[in-house]
ZALUMFI-749862 format. One record per residue (C-alpha): residue number from 1; residue in one letter; z, x, y. Coordinates in nm, 3 decimals. Layout:
<nugu NUM	sese A	zz Z	xx X	yy Y>
...
This chain:
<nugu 1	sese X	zz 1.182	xx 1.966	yy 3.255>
<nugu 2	sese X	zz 1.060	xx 2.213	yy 3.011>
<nugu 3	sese X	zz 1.182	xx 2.150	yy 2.667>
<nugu 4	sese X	zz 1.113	xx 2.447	yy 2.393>
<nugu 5	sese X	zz 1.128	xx 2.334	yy 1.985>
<nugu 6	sese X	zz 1.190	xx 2.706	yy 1.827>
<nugu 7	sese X	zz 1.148	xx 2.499	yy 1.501>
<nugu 8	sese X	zz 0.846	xx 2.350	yy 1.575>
<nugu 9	sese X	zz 0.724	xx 2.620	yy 1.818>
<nugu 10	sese X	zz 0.630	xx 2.441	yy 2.092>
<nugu 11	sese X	zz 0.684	xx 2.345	yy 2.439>
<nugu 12	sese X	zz 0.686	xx 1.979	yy 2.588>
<nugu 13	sese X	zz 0.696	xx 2.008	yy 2.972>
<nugu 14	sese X	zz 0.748	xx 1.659	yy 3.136>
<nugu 15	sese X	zz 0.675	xx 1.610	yy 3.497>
<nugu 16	sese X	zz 0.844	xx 1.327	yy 3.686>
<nugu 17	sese X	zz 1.042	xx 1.240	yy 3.378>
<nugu 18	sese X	zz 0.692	xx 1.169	yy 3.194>
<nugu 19	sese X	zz 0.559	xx 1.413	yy 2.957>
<nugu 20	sese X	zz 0.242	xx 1.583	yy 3.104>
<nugu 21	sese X	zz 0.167	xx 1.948	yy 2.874>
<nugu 22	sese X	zz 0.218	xx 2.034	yy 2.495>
<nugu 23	sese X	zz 0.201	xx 2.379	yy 2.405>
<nugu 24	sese X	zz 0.247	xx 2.653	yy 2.159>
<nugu 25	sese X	zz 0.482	xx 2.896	yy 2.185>
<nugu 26	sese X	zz 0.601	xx 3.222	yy 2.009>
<nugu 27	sese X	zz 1.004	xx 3.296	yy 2.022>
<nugu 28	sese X	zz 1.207	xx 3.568	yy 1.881>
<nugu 29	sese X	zz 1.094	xx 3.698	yy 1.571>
<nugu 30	sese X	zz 1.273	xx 3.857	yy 1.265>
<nugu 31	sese X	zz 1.674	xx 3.977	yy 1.405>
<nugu 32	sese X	zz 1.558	xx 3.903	yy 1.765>
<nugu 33	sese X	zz 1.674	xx 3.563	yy 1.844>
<nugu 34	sese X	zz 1.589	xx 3.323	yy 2.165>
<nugu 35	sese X	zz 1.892	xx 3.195	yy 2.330>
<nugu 36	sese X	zz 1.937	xx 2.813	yy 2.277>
<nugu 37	sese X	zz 2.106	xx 2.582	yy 2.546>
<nugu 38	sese X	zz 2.030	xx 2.515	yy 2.874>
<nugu 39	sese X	zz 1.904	xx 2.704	yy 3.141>
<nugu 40	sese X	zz 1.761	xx 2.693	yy 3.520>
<nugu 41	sese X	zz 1.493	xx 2.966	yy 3.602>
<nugu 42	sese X	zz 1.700	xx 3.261	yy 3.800>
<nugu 43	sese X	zz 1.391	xx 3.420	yy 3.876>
<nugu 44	sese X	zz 1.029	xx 3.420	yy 3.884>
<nugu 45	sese X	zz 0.790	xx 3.719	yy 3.936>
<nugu 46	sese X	zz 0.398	xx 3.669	yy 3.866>
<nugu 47	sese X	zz 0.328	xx 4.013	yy 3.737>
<nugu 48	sese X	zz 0.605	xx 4.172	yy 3.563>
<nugu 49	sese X	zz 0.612	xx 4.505	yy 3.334>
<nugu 50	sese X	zz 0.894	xx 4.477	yy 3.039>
<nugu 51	sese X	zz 1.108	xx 4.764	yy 3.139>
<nugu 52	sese X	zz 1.263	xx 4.745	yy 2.793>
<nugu 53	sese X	zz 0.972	xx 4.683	yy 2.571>
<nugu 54	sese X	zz 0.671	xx 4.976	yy 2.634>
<nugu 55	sese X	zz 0.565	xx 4.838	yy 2.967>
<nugu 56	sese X	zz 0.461	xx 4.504	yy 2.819>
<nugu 57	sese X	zz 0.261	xx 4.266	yy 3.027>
<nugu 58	sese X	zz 0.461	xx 3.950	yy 3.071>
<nugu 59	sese X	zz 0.220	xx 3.755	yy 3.340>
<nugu 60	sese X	zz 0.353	xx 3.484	yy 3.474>
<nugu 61	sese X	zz 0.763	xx 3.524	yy 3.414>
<nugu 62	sese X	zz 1.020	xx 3.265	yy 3.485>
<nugu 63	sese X	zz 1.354	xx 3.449	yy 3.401>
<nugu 64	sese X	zz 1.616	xx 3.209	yy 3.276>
<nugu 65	sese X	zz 1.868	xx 3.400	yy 3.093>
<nugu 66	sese X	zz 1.948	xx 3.772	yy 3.135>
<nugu 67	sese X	zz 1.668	xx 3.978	yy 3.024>
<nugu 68	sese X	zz 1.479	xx 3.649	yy 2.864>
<nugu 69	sese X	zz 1.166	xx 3.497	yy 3.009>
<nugu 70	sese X	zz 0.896	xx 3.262	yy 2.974>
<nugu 71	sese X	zz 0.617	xx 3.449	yy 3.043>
<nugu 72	sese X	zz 0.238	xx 3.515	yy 2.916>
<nugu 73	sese X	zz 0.095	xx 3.693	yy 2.636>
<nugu 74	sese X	zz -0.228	xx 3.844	yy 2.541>
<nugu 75	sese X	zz -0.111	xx 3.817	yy 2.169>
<nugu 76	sese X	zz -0.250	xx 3.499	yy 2.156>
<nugu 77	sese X	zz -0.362	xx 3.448	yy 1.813>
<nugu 78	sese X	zz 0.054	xx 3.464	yy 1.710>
<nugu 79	sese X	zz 0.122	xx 3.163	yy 1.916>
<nugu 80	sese X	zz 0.272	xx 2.886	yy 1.690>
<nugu 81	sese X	zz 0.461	xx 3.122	yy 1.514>
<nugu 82	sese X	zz 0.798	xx 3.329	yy 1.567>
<nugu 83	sese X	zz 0.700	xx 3.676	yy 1.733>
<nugu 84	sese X	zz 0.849	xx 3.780	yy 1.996>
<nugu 85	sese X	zz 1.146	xx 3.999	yy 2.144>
<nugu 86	sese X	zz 1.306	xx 3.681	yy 2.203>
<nugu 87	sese X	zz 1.116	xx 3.577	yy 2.501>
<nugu 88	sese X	zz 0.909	xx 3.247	yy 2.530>
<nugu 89	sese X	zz 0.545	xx 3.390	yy 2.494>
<nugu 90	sese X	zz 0.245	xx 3.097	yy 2.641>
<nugu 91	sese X	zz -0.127	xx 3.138	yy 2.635>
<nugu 92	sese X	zz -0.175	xx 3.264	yy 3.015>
<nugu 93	sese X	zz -0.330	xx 3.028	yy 3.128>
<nugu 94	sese X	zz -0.052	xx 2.792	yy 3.036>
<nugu 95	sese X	zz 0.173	xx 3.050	yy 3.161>
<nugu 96	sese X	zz 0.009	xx 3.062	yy 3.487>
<nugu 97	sese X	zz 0.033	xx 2.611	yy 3.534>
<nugu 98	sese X	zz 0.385	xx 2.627	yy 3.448>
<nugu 99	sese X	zz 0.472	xx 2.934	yy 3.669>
<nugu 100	sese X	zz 0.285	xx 2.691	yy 3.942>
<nugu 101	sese X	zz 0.504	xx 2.410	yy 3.880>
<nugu 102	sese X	zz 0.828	xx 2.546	yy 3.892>
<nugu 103	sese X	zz 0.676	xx 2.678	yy 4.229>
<nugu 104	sese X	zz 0.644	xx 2.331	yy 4.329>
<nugu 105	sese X	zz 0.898	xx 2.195	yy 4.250>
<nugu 106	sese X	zz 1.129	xx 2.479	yy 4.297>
<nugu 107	sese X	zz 1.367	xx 2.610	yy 4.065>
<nugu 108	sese X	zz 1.655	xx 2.407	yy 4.112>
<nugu 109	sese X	zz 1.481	xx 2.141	yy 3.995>
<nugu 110	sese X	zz 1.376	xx 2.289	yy 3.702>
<nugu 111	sese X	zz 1.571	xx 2.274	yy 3.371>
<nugu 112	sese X	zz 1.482	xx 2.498	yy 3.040>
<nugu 113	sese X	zz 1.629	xx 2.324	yy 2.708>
<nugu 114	sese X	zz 1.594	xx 2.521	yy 2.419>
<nugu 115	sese X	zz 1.701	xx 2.385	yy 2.095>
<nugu 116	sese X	zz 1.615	xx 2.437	yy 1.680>
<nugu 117	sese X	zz 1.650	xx 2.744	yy 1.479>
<nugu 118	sese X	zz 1.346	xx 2.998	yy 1.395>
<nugu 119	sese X	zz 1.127	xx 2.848	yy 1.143>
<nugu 120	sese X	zz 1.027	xx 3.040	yy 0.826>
<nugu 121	sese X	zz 0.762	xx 3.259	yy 0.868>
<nugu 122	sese X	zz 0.476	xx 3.439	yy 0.681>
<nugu 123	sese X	zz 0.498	xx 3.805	yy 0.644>
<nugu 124	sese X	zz 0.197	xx 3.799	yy 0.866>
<nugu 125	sese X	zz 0.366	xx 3.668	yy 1.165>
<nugu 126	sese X	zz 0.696	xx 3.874	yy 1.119>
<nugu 127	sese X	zz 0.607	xx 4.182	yy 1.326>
<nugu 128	sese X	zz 0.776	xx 4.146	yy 1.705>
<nugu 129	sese X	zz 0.551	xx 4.292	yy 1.942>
């Protein structure tokens, strides 16, 4: 179960029904929003290029939701803070043990809740990269 706070910009993933990882997160920033619901991962692809975005690197990418991902990001220092294109942005290495355990325990037993609004933001997190 991975469970994503946009207000609180973090990620709780439990394992086994018992909560095993805590992270920070970046969602969509300024008019590009992160779906909320729930989702299961529709696919997974451990090097991916955006093909919308410049070519962005988005290691690690568990698709869940049309064009939206959880995925990696190099932009690390904007973690904890709305600034994405409305993807789910993890430090790699986080990126990489999640992308492992929805290997493992495959994707249709994986569930994605993502719930809250964007928090406010300084102007120095407001750029989307």
């Amino acid at each position: 179960m991975v469970h994503i706070d946009k207000s609180s910009q973090r990620m709780l993933v439990a394992v086994d029904g018992r909560p095993a990882y805590v992270w920070p997160v970046s969602t969509g920033a300024g008019g590009f929003g992160t779906p909320t619901g729930h989702f299961r991962p529709r696919w997974m692809a451990r090097s991916w290029f955006s093909t919308r975005y410049y070519g962005s690197p988005m290691p690690y990418s568990i698709f869940f939701h049309k064009g939206y991902a959880i995925h990696g990001t190099n932009y690390i220092s904007r973690l904890g803070g709305p600034a994405s294109h409305g993807c789910v942005r993890l430090h790699p290495g986080n990126a990489a043990t999640l992308f492992m355990l929805v290997q493992r325990y495959g994707m249709g037993n994986t569930t994605i809740a993502i719930t809250g609004g964007n928090p406010r933001y300084r102007m120095s997190r407001a750029r989307a990269y």
